[in-house]
N, C-alpha and C positions, 0 to 999 in steps of 0.2 A: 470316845470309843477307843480301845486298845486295839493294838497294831494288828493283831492276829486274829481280831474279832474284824475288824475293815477285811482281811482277807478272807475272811470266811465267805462274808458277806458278795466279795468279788466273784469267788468260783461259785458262788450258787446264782450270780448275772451269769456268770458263761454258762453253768447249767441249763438254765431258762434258756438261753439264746440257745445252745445247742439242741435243745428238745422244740423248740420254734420253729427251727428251719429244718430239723428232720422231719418233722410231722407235717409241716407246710410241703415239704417235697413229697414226702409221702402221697399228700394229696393231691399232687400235680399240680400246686399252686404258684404262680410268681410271685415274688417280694413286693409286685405292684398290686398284686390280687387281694394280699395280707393289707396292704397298706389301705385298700379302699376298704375294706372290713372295718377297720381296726380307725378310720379317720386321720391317718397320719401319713406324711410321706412316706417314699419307700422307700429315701435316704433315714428316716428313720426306725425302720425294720429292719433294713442293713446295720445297725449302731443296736439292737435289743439281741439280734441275731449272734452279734460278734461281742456281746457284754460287754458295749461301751457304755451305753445309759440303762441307767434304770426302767424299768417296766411300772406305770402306776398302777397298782390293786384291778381300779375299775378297767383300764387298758386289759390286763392278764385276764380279767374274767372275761371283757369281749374273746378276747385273741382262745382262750380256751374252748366258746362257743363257734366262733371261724374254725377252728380245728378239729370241731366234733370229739372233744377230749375234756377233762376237766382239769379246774387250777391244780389242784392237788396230783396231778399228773404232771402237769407243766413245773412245778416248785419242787417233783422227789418226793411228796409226801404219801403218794399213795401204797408205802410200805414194801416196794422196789427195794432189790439193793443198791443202794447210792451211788456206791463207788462203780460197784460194776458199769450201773445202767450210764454215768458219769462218761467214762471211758467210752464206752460203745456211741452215745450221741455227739460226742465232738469225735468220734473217728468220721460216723454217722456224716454230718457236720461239713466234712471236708468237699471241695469242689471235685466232684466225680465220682463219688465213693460210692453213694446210692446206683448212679449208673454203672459201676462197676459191681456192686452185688449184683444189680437186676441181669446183667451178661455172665455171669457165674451162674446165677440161679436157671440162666435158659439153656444152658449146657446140660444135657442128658446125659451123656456116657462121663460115667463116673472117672474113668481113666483121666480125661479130657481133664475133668474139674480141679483132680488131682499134682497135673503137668501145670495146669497155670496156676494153684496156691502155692508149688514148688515154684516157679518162676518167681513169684511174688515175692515169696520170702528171700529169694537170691538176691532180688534186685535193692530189698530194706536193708539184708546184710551189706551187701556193697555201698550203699552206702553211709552208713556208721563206723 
């Protein structure tokens, strides 16, 4: 396998992982919930999550059916755009993110929502 094809290979595990535990959160599920699904620890939902290991074929189609989604959702195939949807599940992805969309999203006064994505973006710029 060439160098560049191993990394292709790498960011479509982070993909996977990333679209795992968004969707797992989505549902309100713990990494322990996935893991009893799924027959594996939850040290190793942590490791499919974070595109450390591989996902087997048969595993991705259980974990597709645990997620009420299918493989071809879970791998990018379902005609998504890649890159974008890429970007949004590892931002997705990150510890807190989900809970801080869902407090954005309960915010009514649009002023309000406005002040703290200013906020936000001050605090990203600060620090870079």
């Amino acid at each position: 396998m060439e160098r560049n094809e191993h990394g292709r290979y790498a960011a479509l595990e982070l993909s996977i992982g990333a679209r795992l535990r968004a969707r797992r959160r989505q549902l309100g599920l713990s990494q322990s919930d996935l893991a009893e699904k799924l027959g594996v620890s939850f040290q190793q939902v942590q490791k499919y999550e974070r595109g450390a290991n591989r996902i087997a074929a048969s595993t991705l189609a259980v974990a597709a059916d645990a997620l009420s989604t299918t493989v071809a959702w879970l791998v990018c195939e379902d005609g998504a755009g890649r890159d974008e949807d890429d970007e949004l599940f590892r931002a997705l992805a990150r510890p807190g993110a989900i809970e801080m969309l869902r407090a954005f999203n309960a915010v009514d006064d649009a002023r309000a929502r406005h002040a703290l994505l200013t906020l936000a973006k001050e605090m990203a710029h600060l620090q870079s």
